[in-house]
matplotlib code that plots the C-alpha trace (Angstrom):
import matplotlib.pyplot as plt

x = [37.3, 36.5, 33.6, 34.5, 34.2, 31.3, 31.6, 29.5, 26.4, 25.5, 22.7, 21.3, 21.0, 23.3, 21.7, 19.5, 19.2, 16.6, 16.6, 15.3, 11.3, 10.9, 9.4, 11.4, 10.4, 8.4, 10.0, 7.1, 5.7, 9.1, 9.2, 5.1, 6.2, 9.5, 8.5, 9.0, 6.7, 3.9, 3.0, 0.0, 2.5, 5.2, 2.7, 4.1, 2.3, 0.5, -0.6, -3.8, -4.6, -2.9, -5.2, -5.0, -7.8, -10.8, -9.4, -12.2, -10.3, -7.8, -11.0, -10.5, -6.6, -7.3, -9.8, -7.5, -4.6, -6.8, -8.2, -4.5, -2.8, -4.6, -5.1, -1.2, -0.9, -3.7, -2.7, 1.1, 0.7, -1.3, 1.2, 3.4, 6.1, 8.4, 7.8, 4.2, 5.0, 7.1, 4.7, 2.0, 4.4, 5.7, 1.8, 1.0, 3.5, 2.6, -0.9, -0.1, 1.7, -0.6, -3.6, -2.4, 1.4, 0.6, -2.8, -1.6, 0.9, -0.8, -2.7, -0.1, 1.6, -1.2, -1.6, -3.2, -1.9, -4.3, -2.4, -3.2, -1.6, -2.0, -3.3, -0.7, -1.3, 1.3, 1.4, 3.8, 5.7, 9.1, 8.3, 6.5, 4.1, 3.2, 0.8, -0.4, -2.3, -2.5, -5.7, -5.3, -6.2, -8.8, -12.1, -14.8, -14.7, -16.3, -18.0, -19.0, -20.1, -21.3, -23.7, -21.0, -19.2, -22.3, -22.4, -19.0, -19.2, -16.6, -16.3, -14.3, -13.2, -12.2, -10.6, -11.4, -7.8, -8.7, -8.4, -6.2, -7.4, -9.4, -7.2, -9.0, -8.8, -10.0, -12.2, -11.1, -12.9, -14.7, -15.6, -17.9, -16.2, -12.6, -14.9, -16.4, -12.8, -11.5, -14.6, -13.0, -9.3, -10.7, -12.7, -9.6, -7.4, -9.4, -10.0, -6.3, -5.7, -8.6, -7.1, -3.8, -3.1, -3.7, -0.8, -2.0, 0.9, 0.5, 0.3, 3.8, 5.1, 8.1, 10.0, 13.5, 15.8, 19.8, 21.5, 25.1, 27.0, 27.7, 30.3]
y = [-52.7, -49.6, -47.6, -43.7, -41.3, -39.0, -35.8, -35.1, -33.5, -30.7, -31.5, -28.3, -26.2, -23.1, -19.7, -18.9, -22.6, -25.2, -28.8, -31.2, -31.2, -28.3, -24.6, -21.7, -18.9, -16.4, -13.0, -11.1, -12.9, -12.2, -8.7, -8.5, -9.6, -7.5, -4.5, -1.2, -0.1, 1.9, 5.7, 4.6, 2.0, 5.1, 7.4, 9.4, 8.7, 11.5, 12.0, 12.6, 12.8, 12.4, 11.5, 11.0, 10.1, 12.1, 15.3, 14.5, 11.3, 14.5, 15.7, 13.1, 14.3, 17.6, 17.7, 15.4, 18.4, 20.5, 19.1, 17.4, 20.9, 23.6, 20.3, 19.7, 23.8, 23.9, 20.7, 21.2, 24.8, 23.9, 21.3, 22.3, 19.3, 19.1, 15.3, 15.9, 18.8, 16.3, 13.6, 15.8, 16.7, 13.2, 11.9, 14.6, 13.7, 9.9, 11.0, 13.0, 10.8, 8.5, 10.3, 13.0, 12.4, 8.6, 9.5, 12.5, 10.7, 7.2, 9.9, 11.8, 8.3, 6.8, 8.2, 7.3, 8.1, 7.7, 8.2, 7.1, 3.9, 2.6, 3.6, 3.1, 2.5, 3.8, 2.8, 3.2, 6.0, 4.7, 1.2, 2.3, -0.3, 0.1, -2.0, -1.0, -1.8, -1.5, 0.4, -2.0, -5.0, -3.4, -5.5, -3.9, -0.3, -0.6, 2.0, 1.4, 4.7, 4.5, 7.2, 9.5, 8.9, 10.0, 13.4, 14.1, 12.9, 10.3, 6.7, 3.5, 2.7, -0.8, -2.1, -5.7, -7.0, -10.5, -13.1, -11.2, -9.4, -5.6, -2.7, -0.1, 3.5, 3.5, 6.6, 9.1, 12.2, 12.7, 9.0, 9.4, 11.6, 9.0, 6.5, 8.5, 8.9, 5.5, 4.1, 6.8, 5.6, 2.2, 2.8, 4.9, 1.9, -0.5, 1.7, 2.3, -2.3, -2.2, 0.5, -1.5, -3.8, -7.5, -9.9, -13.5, -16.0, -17.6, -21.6, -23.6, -20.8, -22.6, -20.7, -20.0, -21.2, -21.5, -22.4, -22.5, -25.6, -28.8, -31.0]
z = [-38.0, -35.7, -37.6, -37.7, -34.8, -34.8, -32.9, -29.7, -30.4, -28.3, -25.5, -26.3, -29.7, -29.8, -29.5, -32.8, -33.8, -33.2, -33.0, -36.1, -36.2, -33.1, -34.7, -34.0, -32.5, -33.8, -33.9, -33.9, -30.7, -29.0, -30.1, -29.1, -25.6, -25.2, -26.7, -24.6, -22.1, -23.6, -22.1, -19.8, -17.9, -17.5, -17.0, -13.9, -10.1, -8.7, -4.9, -4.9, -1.1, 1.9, 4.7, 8.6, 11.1, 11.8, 13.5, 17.0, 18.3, 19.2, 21.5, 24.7, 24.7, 24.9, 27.7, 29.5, 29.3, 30.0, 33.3, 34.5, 33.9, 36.4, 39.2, 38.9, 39.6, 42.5, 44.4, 43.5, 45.1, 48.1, 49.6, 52.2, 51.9, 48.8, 48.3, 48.3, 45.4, 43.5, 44.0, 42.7, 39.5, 38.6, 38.8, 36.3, 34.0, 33.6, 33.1, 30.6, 28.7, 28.8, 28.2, 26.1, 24.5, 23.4, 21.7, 19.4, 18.4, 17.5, 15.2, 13.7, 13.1, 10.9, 7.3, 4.0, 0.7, -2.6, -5.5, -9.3, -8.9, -5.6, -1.7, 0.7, 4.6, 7.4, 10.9, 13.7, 14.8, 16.0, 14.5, 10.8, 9.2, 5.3, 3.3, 0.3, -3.0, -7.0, -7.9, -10.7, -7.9, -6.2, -6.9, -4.8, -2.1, 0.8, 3.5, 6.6, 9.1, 12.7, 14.1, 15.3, 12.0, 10.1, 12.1, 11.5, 7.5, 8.3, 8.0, 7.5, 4.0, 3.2, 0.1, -1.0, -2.8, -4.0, -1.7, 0.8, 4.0, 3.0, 3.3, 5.8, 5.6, 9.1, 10.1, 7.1, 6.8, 3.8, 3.5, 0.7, -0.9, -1.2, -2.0, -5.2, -6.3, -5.8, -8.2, -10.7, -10.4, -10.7, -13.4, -14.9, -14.3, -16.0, -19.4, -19.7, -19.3, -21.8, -24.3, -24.3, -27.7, -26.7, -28.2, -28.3, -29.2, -32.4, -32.9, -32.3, -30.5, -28.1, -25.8, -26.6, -23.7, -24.3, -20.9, -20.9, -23.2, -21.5, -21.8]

ax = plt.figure().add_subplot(projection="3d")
ax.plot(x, y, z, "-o")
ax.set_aspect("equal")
plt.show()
């Protein structure tokens, strides 16, 4: 005698059912944890300041345009021979890139952006470079001023992220004055995670996972 066929049971329970002796899922847990985003995580993102390098690292460029200008018109006028002129004009060209062109534009090319979410960090001018952070993330703000910095009420902000490398705000002006409204965001931050209900799974809470049937 052949004993009756039993059909195939499914390797995995169909959608809204649970295996014999497993718990199944609590729906208030799954609607805790799938529930829509409240206001403070859609809360828009405001710029709060936009930042470039202390306006004096412009001062070495301009002397330099200064000074290379009037010598390319006095020696450029006192040579007799053409090649000499041209000389005299090419030379003062290559200086001036180099001395004047490639440091305004290393400036204009670096920028920092607080917001009330994050501070972003651009570098580069034809090849741009962005790093950024959550305010959320930041741990601990930083200052560090050298004499000249301290004359001019500048400084170097850094931004300790966890584990990772600080981000710098390198020579911002009105160091002490970003760092003051960093703590504040920070602080911000942190009251708005605090303010936010905490959900806690309950006990025998399984995950619900339905892949697609098998043969």
């Amino acid at each position: 005698m052949t004993s009756p066929a039993h059909p195939a049971q499914p390797r995995y329970p169909a959608p809204g059912q649970t295996r014999a002796g497993e718990a199944a899922p609590h729906t208030s847990d799954l609607d805790a944890a799938l529930r829509p985003a409240t206001a403070a995580h859609v809360r828009p993102e405001i710029i709060i300041a936009r930042l470039r390098r202390h306006g004096r690292r412009l001062t070495f460029p301009v002397i330099m345009l200064l000074v290379i200008a009037p010598m390319a018109g006095y020696f450029g006028s006192s040579l007799s021979e053409p090649w000499q002129r041209l000389t005299v004009i090419v030379g003062a060209l290559l200086l001036s890139i180099i001395a004047v062109v490639l440091p305004y534009f290393a400036w204009l090319g670096t920028t920092f952006t607080v917001t009330t979410k994050r501070v972003i960090v651009r570098h580069g001018f034809l090849v741009r470079s962005r790093s950024e952070a959550s305010i959320g993330r930041i741990r601990e703000v930083r200052m560090r001023q050298t004499a000249v910095q301290r004359m001019h009420r500048s400084g170097t902000v850094q931004l300790m992220v966890g584990s990772d490398a600080p981000l710098e705000l390198v020579d911002v002006p009105g160091a002490e004055t970003i760092v003051s409204m960093l703590h504040e965001l920070i602080e911000r931050s942190y009251a708005v995670e605090d303010s936010l209900p905490q959900t806690q799974p309950s006990a025998g809470y399984t995950t619900a996972f339905h892949p697609a049937q098998h043969p």
